[in-house]
N, CA, C and O of each residue as an XYZ file, in Angstrom:
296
protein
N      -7.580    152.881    178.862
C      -6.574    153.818    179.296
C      -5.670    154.098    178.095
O      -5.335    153.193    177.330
N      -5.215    155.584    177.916
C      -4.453    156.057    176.688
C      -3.118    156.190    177.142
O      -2.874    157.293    177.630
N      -2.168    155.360    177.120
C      -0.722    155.619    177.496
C      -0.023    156.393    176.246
O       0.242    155.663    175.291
N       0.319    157.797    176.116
C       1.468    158.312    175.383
C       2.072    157.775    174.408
O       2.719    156.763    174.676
N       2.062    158.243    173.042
C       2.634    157.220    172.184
C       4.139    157.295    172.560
O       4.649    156.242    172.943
N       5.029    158.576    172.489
C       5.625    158.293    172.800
C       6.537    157.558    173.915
O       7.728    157.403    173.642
N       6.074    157.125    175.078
C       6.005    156.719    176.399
C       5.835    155.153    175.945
O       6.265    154.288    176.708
N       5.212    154.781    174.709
C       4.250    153.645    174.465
C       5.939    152.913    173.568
O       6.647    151.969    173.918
N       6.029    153.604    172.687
C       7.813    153.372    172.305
C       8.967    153.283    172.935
O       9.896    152.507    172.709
N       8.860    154.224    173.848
C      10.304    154.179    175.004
C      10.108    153.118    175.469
O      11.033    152.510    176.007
N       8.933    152.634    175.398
C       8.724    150.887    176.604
C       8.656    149.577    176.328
O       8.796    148.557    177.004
N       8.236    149.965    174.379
C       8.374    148.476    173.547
C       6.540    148.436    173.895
O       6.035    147.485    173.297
N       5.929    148.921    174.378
C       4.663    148.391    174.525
C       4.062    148.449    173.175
O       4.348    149.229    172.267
N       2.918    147.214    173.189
C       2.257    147.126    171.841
C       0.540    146.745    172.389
O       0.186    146.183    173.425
N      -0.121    147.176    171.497
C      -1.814    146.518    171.524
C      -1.913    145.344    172.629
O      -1.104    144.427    172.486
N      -2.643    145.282    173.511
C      -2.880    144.021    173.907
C      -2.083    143.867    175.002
O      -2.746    143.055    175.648
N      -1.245    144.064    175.555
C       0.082    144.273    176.652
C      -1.083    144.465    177.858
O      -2.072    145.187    177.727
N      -0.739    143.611    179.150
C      -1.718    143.545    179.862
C      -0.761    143.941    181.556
O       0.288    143.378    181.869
N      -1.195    144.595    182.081
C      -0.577    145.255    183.202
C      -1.188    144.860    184.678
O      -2.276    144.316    184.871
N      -0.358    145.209    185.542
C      -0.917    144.742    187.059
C      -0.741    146.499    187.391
O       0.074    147.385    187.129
N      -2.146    146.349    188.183
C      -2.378    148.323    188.418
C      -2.219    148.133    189.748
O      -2.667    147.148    190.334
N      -1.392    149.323    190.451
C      -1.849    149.157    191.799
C      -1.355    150.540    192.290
O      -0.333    151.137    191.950
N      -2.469    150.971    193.308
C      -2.917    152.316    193.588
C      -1.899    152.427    194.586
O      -1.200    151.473    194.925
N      -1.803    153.608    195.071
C      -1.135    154.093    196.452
C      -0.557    155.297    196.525
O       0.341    155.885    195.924
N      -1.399    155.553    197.537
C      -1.891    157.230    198.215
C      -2.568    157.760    196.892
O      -3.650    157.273    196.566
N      -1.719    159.168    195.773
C      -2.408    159.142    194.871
C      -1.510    158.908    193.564
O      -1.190    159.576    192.580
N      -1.285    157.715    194.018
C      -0.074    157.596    192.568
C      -0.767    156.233    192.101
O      -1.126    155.409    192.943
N      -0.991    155.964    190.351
C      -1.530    154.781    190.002
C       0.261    154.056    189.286
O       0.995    154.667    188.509
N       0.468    152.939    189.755
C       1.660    152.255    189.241
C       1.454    151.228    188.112
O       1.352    150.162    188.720
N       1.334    150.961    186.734
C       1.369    150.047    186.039
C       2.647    149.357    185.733
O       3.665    149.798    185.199
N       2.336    148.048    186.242
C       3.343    147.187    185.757
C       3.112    145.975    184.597
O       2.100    145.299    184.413
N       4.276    145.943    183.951
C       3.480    145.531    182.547
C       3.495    143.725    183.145
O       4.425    143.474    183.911
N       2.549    142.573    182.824
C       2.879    141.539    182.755
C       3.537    140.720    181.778
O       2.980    141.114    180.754
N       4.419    139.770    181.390
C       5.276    139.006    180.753
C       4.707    138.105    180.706
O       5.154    137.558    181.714
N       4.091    137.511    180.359
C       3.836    136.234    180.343
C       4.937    134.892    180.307
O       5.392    134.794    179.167
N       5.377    134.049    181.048
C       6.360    133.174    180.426
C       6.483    132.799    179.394
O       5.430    132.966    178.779
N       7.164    132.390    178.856
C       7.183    130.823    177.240
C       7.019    130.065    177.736
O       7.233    130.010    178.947
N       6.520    129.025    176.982
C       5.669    127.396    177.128
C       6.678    127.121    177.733
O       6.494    127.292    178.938
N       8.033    126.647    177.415
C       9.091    125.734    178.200
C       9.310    126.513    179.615
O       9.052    125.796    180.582
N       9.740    127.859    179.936
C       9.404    127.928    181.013
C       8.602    127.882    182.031
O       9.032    127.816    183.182
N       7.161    127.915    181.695
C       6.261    127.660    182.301
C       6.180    126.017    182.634
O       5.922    125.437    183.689
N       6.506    125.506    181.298
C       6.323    123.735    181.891
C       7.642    123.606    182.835
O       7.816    122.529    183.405
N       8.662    124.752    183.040
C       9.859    123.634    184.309
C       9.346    124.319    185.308
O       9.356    123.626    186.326
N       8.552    126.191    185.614
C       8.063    126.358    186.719
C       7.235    124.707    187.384
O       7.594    124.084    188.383
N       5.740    124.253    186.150
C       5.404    123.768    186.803
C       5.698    122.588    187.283
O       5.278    122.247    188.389
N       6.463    121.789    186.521
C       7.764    120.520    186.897
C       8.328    121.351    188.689
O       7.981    121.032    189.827
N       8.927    122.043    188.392
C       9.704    122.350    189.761
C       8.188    122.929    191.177
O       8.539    123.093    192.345
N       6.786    123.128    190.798
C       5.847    123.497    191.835
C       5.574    121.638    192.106
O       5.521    121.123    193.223
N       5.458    121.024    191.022
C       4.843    119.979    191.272
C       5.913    119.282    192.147
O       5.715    119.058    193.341
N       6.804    119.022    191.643
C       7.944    118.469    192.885
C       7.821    118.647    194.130
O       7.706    117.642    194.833
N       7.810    120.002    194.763
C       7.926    120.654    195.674
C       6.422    120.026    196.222
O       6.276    119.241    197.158
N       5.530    120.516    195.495
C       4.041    119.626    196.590
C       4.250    118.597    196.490
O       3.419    118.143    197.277
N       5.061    117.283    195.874
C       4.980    116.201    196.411
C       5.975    116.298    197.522
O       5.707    115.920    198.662
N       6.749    116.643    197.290
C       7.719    116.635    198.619
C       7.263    117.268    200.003
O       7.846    117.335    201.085
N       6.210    117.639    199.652
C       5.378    118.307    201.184
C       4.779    117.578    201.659
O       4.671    117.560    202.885
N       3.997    116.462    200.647
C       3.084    116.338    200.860
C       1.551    116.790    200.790
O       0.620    116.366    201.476
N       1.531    117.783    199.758
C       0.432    118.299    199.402
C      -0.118    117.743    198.371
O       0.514    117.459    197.353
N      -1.647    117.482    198.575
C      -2.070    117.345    197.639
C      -3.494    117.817    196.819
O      -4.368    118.119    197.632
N      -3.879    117.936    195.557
C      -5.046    118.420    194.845
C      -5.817    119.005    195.722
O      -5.930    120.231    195.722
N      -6.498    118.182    196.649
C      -7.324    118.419    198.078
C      -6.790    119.853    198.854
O      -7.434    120.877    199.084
N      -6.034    119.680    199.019
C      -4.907    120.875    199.784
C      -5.358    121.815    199.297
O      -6.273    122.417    199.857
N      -4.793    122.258    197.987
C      -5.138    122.894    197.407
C      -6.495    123.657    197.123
O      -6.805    124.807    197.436
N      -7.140    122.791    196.513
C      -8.678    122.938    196.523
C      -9.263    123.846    197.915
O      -9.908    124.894    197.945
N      -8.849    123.149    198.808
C      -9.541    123.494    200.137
C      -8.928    125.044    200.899
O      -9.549    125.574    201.820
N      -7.684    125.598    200.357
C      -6.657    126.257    200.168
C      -7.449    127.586    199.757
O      -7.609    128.661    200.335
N      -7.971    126.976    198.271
C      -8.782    128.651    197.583
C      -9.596    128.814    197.741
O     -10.111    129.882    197.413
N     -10.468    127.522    198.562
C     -11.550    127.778    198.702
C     -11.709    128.689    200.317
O     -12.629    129.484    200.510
N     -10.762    128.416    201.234
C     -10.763    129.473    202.257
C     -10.486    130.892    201.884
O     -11.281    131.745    202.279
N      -9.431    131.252    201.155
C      -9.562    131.956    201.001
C     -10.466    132.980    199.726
O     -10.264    134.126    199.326
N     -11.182    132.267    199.478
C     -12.498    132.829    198.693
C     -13.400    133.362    199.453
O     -13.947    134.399    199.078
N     -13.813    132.637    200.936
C     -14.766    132.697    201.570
C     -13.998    133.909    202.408
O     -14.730    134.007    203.393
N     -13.225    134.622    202.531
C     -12.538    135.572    203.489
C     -12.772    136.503    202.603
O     -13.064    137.597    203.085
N     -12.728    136.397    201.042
C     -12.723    137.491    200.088
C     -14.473    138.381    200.200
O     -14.815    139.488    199.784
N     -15.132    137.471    200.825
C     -16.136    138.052    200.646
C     -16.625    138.970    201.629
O     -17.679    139.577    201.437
């Protein structure tokens, strides 16, 4: 896909910039993704991991979790 150079400047976008597309009616919406930084990503996952122990969830849960909904995807 060729986004506008100028459009491509107004937005800071560069090579490689990876987007979430999503259709509706006939309008296409790109939203750009961010990726976190390492330290934020390690206290997201500090603060997910907490939270499943405090549920009580575990690996299994999980596992069994994507794996339903894999089998619905199909």
């Amino acid at each position: 896909m060729v986004i506008p150079e100028d459009v491509r400047n107004d937005l800071g976008l560069s090579e490689g910039d990876q987007f979430v597309v999503i259709g509706q009616g006939d309008a296409v919406i790109l939203k750009v993704i961010t990726p976190p930084k390492l330290e934020e990503f390690q206290k997201l996952l500090s603060r997910a991991r907490a939270e499943a122990k405090r549920l009580g969830i575990k690996k299994a849960d999980v596992k069994s979790a994507i794996a339903k909904v894999r089998r619905r995807a199909k």
